[in-house]
SEZADREN-92507 format. One record per residue (C-alpha): z, y, x; residue number from 1. Coordinates in Angstrom, 2 decimals. Each point is the difference from the previous one (the first is absolute). Layout:
<atoms>
+---------+---------+---------+------+
!      up !   north !    east ! resi !
+---------+---------+---------+------+
!       Z !       Y !       X !  NUM !
...
+---------+---------+---------+------+
</atoms>
This chain:
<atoms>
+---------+---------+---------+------+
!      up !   north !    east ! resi !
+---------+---------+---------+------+
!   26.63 !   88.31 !   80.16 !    1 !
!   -3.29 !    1.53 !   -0.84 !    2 !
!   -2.11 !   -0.58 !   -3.45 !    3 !
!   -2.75 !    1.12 !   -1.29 !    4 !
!    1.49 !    2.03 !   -2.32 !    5 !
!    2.16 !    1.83 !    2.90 !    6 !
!    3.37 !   -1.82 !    2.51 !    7 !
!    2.34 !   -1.72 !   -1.95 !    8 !
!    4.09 !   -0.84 !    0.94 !    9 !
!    0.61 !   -3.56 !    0.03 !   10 !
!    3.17 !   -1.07 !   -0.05 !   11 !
!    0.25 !   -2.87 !    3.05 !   12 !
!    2.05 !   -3.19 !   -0.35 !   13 !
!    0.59 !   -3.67 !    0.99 !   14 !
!    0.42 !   -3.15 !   -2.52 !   15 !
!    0.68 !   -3.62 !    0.96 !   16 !
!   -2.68 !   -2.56 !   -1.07 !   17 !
!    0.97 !   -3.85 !   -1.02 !   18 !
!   -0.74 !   -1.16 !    3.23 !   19 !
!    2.52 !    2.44 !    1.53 !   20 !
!   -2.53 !    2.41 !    1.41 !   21 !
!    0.97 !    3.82 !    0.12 !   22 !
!   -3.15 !    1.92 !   -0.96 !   23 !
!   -1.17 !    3.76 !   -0.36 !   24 !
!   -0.63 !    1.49 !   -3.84 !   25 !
!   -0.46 !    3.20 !   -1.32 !   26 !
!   -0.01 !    1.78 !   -3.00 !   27 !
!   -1.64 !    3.24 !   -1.03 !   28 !
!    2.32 !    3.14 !   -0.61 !   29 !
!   -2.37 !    2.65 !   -0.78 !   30 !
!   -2.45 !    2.67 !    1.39 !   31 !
!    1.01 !    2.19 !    2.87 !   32 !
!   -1.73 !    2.66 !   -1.73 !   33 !
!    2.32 !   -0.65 !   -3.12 !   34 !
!    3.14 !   -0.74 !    2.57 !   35 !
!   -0.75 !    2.40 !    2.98 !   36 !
!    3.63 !   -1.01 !    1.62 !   37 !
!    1.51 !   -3.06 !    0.93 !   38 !
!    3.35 !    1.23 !   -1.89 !   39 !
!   -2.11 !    0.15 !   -2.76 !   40 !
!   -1.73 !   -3.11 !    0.68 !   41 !
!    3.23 !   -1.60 !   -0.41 !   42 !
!    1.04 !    1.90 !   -3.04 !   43 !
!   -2.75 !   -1.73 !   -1.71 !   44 !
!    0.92 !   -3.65 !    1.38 !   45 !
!    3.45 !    0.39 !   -1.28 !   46 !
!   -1.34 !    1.18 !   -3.51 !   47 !
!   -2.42 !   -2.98 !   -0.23 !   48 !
!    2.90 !   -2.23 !    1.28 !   49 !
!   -2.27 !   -1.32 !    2.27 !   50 !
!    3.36 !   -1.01 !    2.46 !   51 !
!    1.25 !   -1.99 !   -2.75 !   52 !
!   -3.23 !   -1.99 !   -0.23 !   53 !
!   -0.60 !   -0.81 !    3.21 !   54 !
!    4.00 !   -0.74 !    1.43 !   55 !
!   -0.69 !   -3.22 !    1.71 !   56 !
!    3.30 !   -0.02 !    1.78 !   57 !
!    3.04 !    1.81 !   -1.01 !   58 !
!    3.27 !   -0.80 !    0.98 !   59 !
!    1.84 !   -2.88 !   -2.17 !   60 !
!    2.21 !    1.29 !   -2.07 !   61 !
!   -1.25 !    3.95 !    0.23 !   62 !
!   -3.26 !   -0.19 !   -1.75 !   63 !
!   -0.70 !    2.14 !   -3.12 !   64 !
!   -0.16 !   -1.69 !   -3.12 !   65 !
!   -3.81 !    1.24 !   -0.65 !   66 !
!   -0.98 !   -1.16 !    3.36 !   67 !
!    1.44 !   -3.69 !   -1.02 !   68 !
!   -1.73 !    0.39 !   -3.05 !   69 !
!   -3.58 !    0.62 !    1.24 !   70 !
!    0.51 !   -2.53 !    2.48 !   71 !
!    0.99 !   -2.43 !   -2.79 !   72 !
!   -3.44 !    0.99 !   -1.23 !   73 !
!   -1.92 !   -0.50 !    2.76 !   74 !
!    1.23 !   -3.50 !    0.28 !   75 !
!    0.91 !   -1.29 !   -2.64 !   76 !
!   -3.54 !    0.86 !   -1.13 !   77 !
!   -2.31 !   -0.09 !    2.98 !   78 !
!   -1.15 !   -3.09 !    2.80 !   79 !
!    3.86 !   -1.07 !    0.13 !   80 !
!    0.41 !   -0.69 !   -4.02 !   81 !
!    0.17 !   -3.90 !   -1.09 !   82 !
!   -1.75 !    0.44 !   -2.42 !   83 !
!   -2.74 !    2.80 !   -0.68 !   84 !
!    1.26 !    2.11 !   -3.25 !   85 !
!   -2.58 !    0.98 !   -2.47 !   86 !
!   -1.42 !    3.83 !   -0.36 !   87 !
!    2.28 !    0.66 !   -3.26 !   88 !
!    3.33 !   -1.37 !    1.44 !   89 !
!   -0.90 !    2.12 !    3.44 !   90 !
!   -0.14 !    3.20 !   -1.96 !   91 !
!    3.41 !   -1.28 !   -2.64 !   92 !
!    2.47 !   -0.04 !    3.27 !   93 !
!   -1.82 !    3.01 !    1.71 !   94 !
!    0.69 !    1.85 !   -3.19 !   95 !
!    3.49 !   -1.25 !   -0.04 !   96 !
!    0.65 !    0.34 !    3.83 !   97 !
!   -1.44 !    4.01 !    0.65 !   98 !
!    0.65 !    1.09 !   -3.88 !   99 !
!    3.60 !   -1.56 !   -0.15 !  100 !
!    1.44 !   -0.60 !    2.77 !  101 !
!   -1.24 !    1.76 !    2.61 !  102 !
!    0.22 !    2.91 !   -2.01 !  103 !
!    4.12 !   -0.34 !   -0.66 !  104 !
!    0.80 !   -1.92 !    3.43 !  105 !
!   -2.83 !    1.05 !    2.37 !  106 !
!    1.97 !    2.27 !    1.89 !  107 !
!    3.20 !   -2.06 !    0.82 !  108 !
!    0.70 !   -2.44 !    2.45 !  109 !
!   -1.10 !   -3.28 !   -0.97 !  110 !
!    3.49 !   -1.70 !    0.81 !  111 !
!    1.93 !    2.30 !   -0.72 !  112 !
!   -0.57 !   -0.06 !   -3.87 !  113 !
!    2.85 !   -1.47 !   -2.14 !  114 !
!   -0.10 !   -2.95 !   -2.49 !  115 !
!    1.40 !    2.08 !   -2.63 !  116 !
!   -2.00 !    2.84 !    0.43 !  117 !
!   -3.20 !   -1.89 !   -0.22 !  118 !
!    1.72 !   -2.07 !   -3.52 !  119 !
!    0.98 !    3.99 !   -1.62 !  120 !
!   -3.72 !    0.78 !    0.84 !  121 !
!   -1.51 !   -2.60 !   -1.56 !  122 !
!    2.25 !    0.36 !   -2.97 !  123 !
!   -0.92 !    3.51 !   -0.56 !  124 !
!   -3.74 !   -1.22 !   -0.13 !  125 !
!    1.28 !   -1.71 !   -3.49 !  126 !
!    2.20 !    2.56 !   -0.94 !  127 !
!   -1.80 !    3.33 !    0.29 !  128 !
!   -3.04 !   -0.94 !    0.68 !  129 !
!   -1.00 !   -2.73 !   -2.47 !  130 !
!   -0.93 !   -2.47 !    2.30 !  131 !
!    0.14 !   -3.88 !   -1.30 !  132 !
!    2.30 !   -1.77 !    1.91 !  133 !
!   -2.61 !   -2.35 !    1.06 !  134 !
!   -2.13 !    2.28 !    1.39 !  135 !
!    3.34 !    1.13 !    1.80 !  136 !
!    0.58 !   -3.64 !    1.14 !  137 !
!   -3.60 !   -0.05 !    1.53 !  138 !
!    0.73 !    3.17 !    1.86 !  139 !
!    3.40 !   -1.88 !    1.48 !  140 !
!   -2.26 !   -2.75 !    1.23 !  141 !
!   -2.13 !    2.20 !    1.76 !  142 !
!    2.59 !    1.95 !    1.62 !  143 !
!    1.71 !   -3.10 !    1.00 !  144 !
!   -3.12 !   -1.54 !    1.33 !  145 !
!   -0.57 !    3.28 !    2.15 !  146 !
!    3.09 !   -0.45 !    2.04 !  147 !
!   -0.67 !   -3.90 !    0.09 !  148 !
!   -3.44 !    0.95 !    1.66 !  149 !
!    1.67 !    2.34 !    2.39 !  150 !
!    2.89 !   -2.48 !    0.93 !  151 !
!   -3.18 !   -2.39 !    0.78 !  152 !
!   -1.81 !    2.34 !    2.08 !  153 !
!    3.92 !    1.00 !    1.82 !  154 !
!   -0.29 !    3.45 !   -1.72 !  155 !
!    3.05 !   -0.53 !   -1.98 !  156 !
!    2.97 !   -2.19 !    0.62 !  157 !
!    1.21 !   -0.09 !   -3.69 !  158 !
!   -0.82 !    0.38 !   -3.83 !  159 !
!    1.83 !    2.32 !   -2.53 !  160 !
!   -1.66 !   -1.25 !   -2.50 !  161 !
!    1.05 !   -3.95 !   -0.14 !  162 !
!    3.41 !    1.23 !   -1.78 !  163 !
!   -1.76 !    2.25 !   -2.60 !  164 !
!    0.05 !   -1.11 !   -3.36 !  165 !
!   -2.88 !    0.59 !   -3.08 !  166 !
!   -0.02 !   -1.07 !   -3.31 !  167 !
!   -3.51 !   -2.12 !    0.00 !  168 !
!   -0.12 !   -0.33 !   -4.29 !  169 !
!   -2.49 !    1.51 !   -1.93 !  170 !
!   -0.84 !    0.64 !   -3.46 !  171 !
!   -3.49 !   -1.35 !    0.20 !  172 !
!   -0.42 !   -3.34 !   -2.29 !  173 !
!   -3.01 !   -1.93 !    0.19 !  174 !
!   -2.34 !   -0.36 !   -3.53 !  175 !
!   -0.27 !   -3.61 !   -0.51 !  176 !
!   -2.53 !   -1.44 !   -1.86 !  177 !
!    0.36 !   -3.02 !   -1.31 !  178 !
!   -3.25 !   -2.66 !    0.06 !  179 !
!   -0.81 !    1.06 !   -4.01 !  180 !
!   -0.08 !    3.58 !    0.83 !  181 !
!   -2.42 !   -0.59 !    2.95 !  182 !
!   -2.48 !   -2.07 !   -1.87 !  183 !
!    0.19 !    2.78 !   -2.50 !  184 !
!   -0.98 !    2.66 !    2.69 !  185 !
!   -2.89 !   -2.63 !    1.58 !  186 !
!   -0.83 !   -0.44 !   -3.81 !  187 !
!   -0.55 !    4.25 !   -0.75 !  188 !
!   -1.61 !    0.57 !    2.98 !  189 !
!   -3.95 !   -0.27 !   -0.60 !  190 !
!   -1.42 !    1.40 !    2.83 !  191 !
!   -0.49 !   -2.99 !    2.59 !  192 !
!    0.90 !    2.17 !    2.94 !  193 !
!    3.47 !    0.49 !   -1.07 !  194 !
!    0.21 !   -3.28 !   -1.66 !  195 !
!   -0.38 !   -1.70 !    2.89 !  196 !
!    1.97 !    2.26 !    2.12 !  197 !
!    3.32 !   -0.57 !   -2.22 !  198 !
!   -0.89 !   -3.16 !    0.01 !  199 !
!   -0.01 !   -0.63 !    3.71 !  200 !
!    3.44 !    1.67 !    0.86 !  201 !
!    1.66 !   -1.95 !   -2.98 !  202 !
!   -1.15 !   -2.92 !    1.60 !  203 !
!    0.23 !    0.49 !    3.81 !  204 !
!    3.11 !    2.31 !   -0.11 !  205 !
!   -1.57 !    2.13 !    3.02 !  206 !
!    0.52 !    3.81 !    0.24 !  207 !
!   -2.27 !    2.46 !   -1.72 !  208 !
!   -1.27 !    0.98 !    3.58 !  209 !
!   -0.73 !   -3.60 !    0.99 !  210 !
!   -1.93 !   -0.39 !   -2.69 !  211 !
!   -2.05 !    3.24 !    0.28 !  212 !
!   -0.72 !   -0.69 !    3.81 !  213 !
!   -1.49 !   -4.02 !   -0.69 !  214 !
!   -3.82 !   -0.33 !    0.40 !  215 !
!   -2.03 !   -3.05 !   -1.44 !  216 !
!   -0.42 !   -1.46 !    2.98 !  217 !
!    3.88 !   -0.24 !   -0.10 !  218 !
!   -0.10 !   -2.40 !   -3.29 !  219 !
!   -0.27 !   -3.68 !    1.59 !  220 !
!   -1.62 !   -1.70 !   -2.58 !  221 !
!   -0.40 !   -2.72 !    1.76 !  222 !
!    3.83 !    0.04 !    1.58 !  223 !
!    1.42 !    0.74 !   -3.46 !  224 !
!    1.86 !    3.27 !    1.85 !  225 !
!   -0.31 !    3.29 !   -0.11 !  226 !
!    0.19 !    1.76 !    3.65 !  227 !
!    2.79 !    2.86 !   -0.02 !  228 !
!   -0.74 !    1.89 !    3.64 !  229 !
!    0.41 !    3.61 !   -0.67 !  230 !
!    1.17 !    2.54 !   -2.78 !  231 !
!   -1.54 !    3.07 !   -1.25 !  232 !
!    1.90 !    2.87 !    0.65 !  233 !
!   -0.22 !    3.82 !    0.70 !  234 !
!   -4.42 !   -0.11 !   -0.55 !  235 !
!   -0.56 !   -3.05 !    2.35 !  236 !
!    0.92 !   -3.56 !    0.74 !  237 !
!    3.27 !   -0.74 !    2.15 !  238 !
!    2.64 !   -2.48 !    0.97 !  239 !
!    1.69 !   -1.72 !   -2.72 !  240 !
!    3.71 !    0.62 !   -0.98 !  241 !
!    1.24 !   -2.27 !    2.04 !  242 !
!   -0.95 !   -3.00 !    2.25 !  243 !
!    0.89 !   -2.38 !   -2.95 !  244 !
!   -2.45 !    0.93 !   -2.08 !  245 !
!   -2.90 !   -0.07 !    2.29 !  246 !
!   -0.88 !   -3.36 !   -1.32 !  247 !
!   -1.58 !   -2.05 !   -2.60 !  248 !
!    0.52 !   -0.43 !   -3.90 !  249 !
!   -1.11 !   -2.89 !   -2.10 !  250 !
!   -3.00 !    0.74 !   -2.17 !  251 !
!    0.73 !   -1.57 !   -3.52 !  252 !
!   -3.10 !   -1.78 !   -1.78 !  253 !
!    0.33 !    2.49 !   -2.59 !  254 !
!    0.21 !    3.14 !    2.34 !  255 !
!   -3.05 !   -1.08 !    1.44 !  256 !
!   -2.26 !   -0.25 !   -3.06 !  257 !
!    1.28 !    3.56 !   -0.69 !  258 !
!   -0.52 !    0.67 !    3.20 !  259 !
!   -3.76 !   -1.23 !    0.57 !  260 !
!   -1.06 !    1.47 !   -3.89 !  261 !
!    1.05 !    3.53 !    1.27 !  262 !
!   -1.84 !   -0.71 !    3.17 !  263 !
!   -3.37 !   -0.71 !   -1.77 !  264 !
!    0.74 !    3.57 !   -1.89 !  265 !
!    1.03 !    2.29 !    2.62 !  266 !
!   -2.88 !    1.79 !    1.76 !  267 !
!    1.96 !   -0.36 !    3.00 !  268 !
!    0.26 !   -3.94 !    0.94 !  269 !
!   -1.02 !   -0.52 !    3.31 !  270 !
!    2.67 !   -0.98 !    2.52 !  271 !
!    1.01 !    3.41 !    1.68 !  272 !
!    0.24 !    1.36 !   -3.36 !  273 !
!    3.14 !    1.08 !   -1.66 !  274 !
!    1.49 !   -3.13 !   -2.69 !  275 !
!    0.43 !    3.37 !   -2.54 !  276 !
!   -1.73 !    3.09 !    1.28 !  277 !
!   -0.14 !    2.98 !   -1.52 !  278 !
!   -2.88 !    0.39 !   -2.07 !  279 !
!    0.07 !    4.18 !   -0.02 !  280 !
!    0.04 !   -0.56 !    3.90 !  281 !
!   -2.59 !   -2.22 !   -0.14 !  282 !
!    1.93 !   -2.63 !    1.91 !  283 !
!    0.77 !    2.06 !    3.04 !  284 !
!    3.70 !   -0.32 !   -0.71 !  285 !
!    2.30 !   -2.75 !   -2.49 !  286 !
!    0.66 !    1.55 !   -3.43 !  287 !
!    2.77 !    2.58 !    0.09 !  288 !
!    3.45 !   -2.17 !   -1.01 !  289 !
!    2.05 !    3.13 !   -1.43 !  290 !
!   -3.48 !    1.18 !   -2.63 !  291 !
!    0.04 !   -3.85 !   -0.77 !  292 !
!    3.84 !   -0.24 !   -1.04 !  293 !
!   -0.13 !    3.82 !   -1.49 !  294 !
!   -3.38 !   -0.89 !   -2.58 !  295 !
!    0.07 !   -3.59 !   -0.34 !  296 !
!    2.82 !   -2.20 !    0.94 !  297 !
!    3.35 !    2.41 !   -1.02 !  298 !
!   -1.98 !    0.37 !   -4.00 !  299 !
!   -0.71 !   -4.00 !    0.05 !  300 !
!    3.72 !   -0.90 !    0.67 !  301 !
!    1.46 !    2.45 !   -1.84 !  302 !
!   -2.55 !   -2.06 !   -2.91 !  303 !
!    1.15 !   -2.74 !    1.04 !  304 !
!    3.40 !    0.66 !   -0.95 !  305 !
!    1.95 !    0.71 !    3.66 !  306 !
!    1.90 !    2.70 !   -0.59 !  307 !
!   -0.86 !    2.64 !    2.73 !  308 !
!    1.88 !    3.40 !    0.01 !  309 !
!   -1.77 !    3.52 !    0.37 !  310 !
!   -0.04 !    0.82 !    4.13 !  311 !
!    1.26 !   -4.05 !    0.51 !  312 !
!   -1.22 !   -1.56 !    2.94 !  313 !
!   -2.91 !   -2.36 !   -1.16 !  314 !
!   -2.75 !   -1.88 !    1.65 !  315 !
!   -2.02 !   -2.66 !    1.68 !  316 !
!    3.39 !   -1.11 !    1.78 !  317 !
!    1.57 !   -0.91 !   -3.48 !  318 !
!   -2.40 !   -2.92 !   -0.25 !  319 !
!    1.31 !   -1.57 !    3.41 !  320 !
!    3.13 !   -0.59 !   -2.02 !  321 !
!   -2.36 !   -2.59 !   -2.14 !  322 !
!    0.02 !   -2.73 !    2.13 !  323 !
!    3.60 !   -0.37 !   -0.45 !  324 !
!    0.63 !    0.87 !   -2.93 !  325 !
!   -2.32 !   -3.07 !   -1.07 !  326 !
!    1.47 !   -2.25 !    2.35 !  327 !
!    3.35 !    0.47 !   -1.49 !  328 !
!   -1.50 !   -0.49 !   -3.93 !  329 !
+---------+---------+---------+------+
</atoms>
């Protein structure tokens, strides 16, 4: 196929659309003048795995276990997912898929891979490798979820993985603050900005990156809700965690005077504009959550009295915990 910068090989193929339709792709291979020969041509779409990618048919119960895989990818993720997944968990499972276990069962058959073989894997992850065995568990799920794509789409015809077993504890324990130790934080911080911020997830229990992606013109004053649509994640707005969340919360009386003092401060209170920018960014972008914990929040509990461990896990998502912790009091 001829470019401008010189004839390119294209490797040719077919791929069924929703409807049913067979229809024509290609992909790019390389530049003659780089691959002068069609052996070589080929060389270079069996180093790219380029068949692997593109196997829209393969015989049930022969198909490589990388081939399943990227297929697993391509629709688990693409115009045939439920539900669309969010940029960060996309790049999680492609990590775990190509980096894991592609890499250690690429090359086999898919079908042909044993229960127990796949269990003495994953507990050498643990073992020699230092893997937690939650992080273990999640790669399980994904492996099992590959073959229960490719059963779906009659590329498989069973699952290895449904008789597998994972430990799923960890050692992680949640920081709870109690309802004193919060006021104490609200009570240290000065600044308005993070005042108001601490204040808001204590009292609407939403994740950090809900409450870095709301707007003003997401605060119903009028309603007595706040609007939760999106999250901030990865530099930019996307879906929220999950389809629960995209909802409403209740706007407390108090919350809201909070809310509509910090809005007369902020240089940055029309309705497009972020509820707590970053004021080095010049409201461009929310504040950053992790330079917020690390300088302000982490020093205020630890003030306060919660007792927070050099390298523990700490942060915005210990104040969800509030909510419940003064329901129960």
């Amino acid at each position: 196929m001829p470019r401008k910068e010189g004839d390119i090989w294209v490797l040719r193929y077919r791929v069924s659309r929703a409807d049913g339709r067979r229809v024509e792709n290609i992909m790019p291979v390389g530049l003659v003048r780089d691959f002068p020969k069609e052996r070589d041509a080929w060389r270079e779409v069996d180093k790219l795995g380029l068949l692997a990618r593109i196997n829209d048919a393969p015989a049930p119960g022969r198909i490589r276990f990388n081939a399943l895989a990227e297929h697993y990818l391509k629709a688990d993720f693409g115009e045939d997912a439920v539900r669309p997944k969010s940029e960060n968990t996309t790049m999680i499972v492609e990590h775990i898929v190509r980096d894991y276990l592609i890499a250690r069962w690429g090359n086999e058959t898919a079908e042909d891979i044993k229960p127990l073989d796949i269990q003495r894997w994953l507990k050498s992850l643990n073992s020699d490798r230092g893997l937690a065995w939650t992080t273990i568990s999640k790669m399980r799920g994904v492996m099992s979820r590959i073959y229960k794509v490719g059963i779906l789409h009659e590329r498989a015809s069973k699952n290895p993985v449904e008789h597998v077993e994972t430990r799923s504890t960890s050692n992680y324990r949640a920081i709870i603050i109690s309802p004193a130790q919060t006021l104490k934080i609200l009570e240290s911080l000065t600044n308005i900005l993070h005042h108001t911020l601490v204040l808001t997830c204590a009292a609407t229990a939403l994740r950090a990156s809900e409450i870095l992606a709301l707007r003003w013109s997401d605060i119903l004053w009028n309603e007595g809700r706040i609007r939760v649509s999106k999250r901030w994640a990865m530099g930019k707005d996307g879906e929220t965690k999950t389809e629960a969340s995209d909802s409403y919360v209740p706007l407390h009386p108090v919350l809201a005077h909070h809310l509509r003092a910090w809005q007369t401060h902020t240089p940055y209170a029309k309705d497009t504009d972020f509820v707590f920018p970053s004021l080095k960014a010049h409201g461009r972008i929310p504040l950053s959550a992790s330079a917020f914990v690390a300088d302000h929040l982490r020093p205020a509990a630890i003030g306060a009295g919660v007792q927070v461990e050099e390298g523990q896990r700490f942060g915005l998502h210990n104040l969800r915990l509030f909510l419940k912790q003064l329901a129960r009091e």
